[in-house]
N, C-alpha and C positions, 0 to 999 in steps of 0.2 A: 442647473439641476443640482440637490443637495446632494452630497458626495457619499452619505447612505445609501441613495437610489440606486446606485452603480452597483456595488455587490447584490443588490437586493435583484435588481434584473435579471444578475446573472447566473442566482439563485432560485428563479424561477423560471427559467430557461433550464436552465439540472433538472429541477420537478419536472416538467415537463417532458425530458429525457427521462428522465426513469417510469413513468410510464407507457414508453413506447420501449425500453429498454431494446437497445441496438444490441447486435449479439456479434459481436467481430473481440478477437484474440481466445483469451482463455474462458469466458462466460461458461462452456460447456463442462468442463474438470469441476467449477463450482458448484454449476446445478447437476451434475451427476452425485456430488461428495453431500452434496444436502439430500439428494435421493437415496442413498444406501444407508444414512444415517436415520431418513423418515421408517426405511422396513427396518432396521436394527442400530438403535443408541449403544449396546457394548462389542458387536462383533458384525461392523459392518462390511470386512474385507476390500479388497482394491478396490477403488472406485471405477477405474477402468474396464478393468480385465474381469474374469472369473476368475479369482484367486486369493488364497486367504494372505493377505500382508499388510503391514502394516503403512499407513501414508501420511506424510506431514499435509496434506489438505483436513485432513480429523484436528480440527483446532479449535480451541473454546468458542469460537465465533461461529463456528458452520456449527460444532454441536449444536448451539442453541438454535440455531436456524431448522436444523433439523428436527430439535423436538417440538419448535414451532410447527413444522409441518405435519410433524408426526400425531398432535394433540388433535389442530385443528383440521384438519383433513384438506389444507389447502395445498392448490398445485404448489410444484416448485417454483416455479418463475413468479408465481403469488409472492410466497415466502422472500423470493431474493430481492425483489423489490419492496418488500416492508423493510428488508436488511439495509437496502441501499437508501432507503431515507433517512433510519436511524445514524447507519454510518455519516451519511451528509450529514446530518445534523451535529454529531458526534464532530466530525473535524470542524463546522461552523464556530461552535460553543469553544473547542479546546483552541483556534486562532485567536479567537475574543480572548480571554480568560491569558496565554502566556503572553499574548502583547500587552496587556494590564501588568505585566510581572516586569516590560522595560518600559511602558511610558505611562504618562496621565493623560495624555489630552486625549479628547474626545474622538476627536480623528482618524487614530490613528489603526484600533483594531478594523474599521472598516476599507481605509485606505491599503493595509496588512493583505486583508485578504484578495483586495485587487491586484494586488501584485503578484502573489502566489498562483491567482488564476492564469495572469496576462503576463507577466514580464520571462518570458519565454526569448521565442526567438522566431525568425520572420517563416519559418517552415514548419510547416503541423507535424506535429511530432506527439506519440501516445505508445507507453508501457505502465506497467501499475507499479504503483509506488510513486509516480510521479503526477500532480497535480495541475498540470495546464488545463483549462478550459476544455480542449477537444479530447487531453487524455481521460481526464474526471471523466468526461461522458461517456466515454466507451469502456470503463472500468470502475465508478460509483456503484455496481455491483458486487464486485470483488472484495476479498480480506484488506487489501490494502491497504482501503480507504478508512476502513475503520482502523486499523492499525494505526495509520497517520494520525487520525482523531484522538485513539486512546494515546500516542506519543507526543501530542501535544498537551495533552489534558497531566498526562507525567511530567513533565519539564516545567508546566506551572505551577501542579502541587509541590516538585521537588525542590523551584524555584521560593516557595512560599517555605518549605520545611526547613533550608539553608538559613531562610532570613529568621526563624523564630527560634533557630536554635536550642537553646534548654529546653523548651517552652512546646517543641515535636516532640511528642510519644514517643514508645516501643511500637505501637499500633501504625501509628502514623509510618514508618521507616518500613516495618514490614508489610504492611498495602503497597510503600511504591514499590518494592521485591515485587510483592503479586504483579502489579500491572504491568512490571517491568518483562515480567514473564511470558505475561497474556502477549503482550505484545511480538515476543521471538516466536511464540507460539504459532499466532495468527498468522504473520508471515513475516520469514523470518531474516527477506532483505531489510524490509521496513523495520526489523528490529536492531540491524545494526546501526541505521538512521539514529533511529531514539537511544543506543547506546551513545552514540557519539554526542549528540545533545544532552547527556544526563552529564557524561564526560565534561563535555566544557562546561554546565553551568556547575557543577562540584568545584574545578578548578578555578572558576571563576570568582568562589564562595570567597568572604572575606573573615578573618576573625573578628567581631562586633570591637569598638576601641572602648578602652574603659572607660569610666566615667567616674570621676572621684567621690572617692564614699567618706565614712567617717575617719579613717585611718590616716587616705591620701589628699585630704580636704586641707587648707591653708588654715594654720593652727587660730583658735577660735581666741578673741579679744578680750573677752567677757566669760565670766563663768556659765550665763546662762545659753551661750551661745556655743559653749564646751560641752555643754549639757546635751543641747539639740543636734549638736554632731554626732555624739556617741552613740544618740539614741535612734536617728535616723537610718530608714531604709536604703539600702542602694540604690542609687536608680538604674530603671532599664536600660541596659545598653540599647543605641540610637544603631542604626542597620547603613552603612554608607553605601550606596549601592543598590541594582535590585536584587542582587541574587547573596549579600552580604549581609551578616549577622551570624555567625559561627560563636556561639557566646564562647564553649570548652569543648575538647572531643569532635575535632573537625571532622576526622575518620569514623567515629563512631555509628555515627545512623548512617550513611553509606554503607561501611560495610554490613552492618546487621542487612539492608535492602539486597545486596549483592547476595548473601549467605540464605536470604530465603528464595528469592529471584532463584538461586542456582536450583534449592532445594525445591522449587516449583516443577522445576524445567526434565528433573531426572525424576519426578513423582508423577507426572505424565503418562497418561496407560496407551495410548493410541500409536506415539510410533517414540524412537529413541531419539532426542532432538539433537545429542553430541554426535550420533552417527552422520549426520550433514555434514561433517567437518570432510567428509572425505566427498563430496558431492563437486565441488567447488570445480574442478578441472573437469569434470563430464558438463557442465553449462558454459566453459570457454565460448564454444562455437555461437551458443545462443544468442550468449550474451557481448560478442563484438561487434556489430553494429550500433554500440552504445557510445561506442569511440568517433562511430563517422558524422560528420559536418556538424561538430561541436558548434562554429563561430552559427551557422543556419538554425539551428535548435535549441542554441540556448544564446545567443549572443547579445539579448537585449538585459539577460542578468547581470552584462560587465557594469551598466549602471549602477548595480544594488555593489557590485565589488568597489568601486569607486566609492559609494558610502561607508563603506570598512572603513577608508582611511583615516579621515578625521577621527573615527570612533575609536581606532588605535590610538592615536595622538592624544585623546584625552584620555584613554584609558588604558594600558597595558595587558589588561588582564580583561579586555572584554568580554561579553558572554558570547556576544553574535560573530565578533570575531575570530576567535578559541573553536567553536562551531565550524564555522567555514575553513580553519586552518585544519582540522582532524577532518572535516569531508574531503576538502582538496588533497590529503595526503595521501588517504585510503584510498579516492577512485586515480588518482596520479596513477601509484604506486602498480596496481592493478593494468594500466593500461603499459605502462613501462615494461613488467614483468608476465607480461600474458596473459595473466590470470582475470581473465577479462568479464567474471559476473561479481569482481569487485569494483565495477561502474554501475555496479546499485546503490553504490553509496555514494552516487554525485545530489541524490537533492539533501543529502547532510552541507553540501557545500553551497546550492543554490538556494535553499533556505533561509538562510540566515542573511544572504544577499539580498534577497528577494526583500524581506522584513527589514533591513537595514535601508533601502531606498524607501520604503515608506515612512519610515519613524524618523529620517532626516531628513526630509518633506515638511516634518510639522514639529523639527526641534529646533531650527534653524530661527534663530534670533533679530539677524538684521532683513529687513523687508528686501532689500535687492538679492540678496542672496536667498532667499525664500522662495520669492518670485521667478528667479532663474532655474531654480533645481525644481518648481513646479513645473517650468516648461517641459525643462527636460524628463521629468515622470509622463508627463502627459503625453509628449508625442510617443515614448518608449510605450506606454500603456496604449495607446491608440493603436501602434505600429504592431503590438499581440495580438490586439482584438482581429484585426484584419489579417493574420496570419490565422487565427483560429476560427474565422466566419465559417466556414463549414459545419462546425455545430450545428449550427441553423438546420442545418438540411434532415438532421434526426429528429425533430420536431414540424418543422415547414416539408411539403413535398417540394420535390427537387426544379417541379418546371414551376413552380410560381418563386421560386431565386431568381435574383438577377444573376446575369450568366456569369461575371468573375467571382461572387460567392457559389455560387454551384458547382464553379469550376474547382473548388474546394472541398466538396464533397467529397465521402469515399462511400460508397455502399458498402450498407453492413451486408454480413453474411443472410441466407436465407432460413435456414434451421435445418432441421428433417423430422418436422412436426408430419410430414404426409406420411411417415413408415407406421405411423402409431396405431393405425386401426388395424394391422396384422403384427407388427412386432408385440411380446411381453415384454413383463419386467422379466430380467435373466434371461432371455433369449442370446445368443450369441451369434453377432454379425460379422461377416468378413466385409473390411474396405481397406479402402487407402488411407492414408494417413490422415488428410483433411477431413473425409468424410469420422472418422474416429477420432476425431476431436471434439466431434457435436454428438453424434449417435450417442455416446452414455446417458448425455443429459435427458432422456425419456428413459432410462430405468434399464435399458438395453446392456449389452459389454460387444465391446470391442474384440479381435484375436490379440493385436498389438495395440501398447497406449499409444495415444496421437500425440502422448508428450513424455518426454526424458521422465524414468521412474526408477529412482535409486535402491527403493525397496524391494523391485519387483529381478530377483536372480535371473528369469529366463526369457528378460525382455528382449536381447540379442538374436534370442534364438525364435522368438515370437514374431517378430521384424522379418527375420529371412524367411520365416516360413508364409508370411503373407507375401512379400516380393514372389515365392516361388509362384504360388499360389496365381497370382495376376502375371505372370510373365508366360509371352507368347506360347513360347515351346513347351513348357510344362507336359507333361504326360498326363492321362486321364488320369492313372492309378494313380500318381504322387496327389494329383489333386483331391482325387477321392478320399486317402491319407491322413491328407492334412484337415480334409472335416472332419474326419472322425476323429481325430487327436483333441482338437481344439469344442468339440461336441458345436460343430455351424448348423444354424436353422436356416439361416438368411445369409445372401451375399448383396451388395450393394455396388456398381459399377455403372459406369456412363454407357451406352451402345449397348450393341447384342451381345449377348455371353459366349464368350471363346468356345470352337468345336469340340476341344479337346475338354471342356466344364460340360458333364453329363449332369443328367438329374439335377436342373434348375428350371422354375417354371416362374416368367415373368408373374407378378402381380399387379404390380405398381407402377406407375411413371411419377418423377418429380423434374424438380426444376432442372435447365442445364442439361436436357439429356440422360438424367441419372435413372437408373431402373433399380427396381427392390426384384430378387430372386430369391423364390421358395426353394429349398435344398428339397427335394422330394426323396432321394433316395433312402430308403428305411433305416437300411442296414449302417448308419452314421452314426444314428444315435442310440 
């Protein structure tokens, strides 16, 4: 089988996922932030809750999504699925384009993306930001993915503006600022990713070697040969390297990108992006299971670490190596020191690994040595695919799997597409936490977000007062209270509604036992 075919399968296996788009993790925070954006592009307020604040999901990417929907009158889950092709397509194009920035052979950007998908680890393992086979699938909808895409597609252009040196613009320097932006913007672990990447391939950068001109030329023999030196142009400095050709002013276009990048980032109307800096320790909790069973979920990328070595050895000042040494330091450092949602920046480290076993796959000069490191990619790459076969099951039903791919399954979530022929847009629902994780995504709000909201002051207090709210003993009055505070039309809960919850009138049943309640009593609202 041509070794195109292999990414190309697995690229239509995604297509196929995205029109059945599975809805398990974050799906509903996105398609709610594209909903608030479709009824208002300048003052769309929380996307969760009722309340006016400010939220880092408002990012040039859902903007557009939303005016997408907002123009064309198309559902949202329409819209996020146009989103998540472009995105694919978006990270496709920018794999292609920076592996042409380290290798020639033909091979190798397709080989690149095999490994990105599979060279994971023998247990399915899915967060956004991170690009395995099973995680893409269930997150090709999210900012992420495009973020990855556009931070590729930066590292090649930045990769290209290093090597041409004199010869990149003001334009040029200040576009990768923009992108560099768009990128923190969209989202803004994957932003530290593509910082790190911009990071090493700068460092990486070489100053171009001279080339002797008429001054430093070997003194001419002949007068007419005196003549031709004097009068002759420089030649172009030769770029040694891919990421090398710093003709003069190594700092210069860097920092102009930095200085507009920053000026992007504080000229943003939607929420404060510097204020995140204090966010960081409210998502410890979240984000420490990113530390458990490293060697199970990533362990087949020590292969791609093993390709570092050599590339060190011949080169000091690698790009792919520099990469992996500022990702490994960053999610290290983070796991050492607790601060545990800086294990978002482990695919800054498994990236470069990742792209490092393919490209020494096909640089690899003597035939025995070629042919042994192909083995070893192949079973490595076999050994992901079969750890990520449950893909499958988001496109194939579950009972025509053979049973140890099914066994790999996870079912996605169901939705609460049933509340929708009595809920509105702006209605406000009381639930649990999961159940308020999905409910915005139909236009609805929440009492409490079903996700950590750094913008939102009185999220603490939103929280208990739903716990109060569903907890056995509650009082009728405090219950009555808290609807009218929060202005509840609807409640949503599994079984019958507690004695002590008056004035709830079933309407609905859905999946799971769950019932929609009409809040009847008047005086609420």
């Amino acid at each position: 089988m041509p070794l195109g075919l292999l990414p190309l399968l697995l690229l239509v296996l995604l297509l196929l996922v995205i029109v059945r788009l599975p809805w398990a993790g974050d799906l509903g925070i996105h398609a709610a932030t594209v909903e608030r954006l479709r009824h208002s592009l300048t003052d769309p307020g929380n996307p969760l809750v009722d309340a006016d604040t400010p939220s880092p999901y408002y990012s040039p990417w859902t903007l557009l999504l939303g005016a997408v929907a907002r123009v064309s009158g198309l559902s949202v889950f329409i819209v996020l699925r146009l989103g998540a092709l472009a995105a694919l397509g978006l990270l496709v194009t920018g794999v292609w384009r920076y592996v042409r920035t380290l290798s020639a052979h033909r091979a190798a950007p397709a080989l690149a993306l095999l490994c990105l998908l599979l060279l994971w680890g023998t247990a399915p393992f899915s967060w956004s930001g991170f690009v395995g086979l099973h995680s893409l699938a269930l997150t090709v909808a999210y900012p992420s993915v495009f973020a990855l895409g556009t931070a590729f597609h930066l590292w090649a252009w930045l990769a290209r503006a290093l090597r041409d040196g004199d010869r990149a613009g003001w334009g040029t320097w200040a576009g990768l600022g923009a992108l560099w932006a768009v990128v923190l913007l969209c989202h803004q672990f994957t932003g530290v990713v593509a910082s790190l990447g911009a990071l090493a391939t700068v460092l990486a950068a070489r100053p171009a070697r001279p080339v002797p001109t008429a001054r430093t030329a070997r003194p001419a023999r002949t007068a007419r040969t005196a003549r031709t030196a004097r009068t002759a142009r420089p030649a172009r400095a030769v770029a040694a390297g891919p990421v090398a050709g710093l003709a003069r002013g190594p700092a210069t276009g860097p920092a102009v990108s930095l200085a507009v990048g920053l000026a992007v980032l504080w000229l943003w109307p939607y929420y404060d992006f510097f204020a995140l800096s204090g966010a960081g320790d409210g998502l410890a909790a979240v984000h420490r299971p990113l530390y458990a069973d490293l060697p199970g979920r990533f362990g087949l990328a020590l292969l791609g670490v093993a390709a570092l070595v050599p590339r060190l050895r011949r080169d000091r000042r690698d790009v792919l190596v520099l990469f992996f040494a500022l990702g490994l330091l960053v999610s290290a450092a983070g796991g050492l020191s607790g601060h545990y949602s800086w294990g978002r920046a482990l695919p800054a480290a498994l990236i470069p690994a990742q792209l490092a076993a393919a490209l020494e796959a096909v640089r690899a000069t003597r035939r025995a040595v070629r042919a042994g490191w192909a083995c070893l990619l192949a079973g490595a790459l076999a050994a992901g695919a079969w750890a990520q076969a449950g893909t499958l099951g988001y496109v194939v039903d579950r009972d025509l799997l053979p049973g140890p791919v099914a066994a790999k399954y996870r079912q996605p979530w169901a939705g609460y597409h049933w509340i929708t022929p009595w809920v509105r847009y702006g209605d406000v629902v009381m639930a649990r936490t999961f159940p308020s994780r999905q409910i915005p995504a139909y236009g609805a709000y929440s009492v409490a977000p079903g996700y950590p909201d750094f913008f939102l002051p009185d999220e603490e207090r939103r929280t208990a007062a739903v716990g109060r709210y569903f907890a056995a003993g509650t009082p009728a009055g405090e219950r009555r209270e808290i609807v009218r505070e929060y202005g509840v039309r609807w409640v949503v809960d599994r079984g019958p509604a507690p004695r002590t919850a008056p004035g709830l009138r079933a309407v609905a049943r859905g999946p799971g036992g769950q019932v929609l309640y009409a809040v009847t009593d008047c005086c609420t609202w």
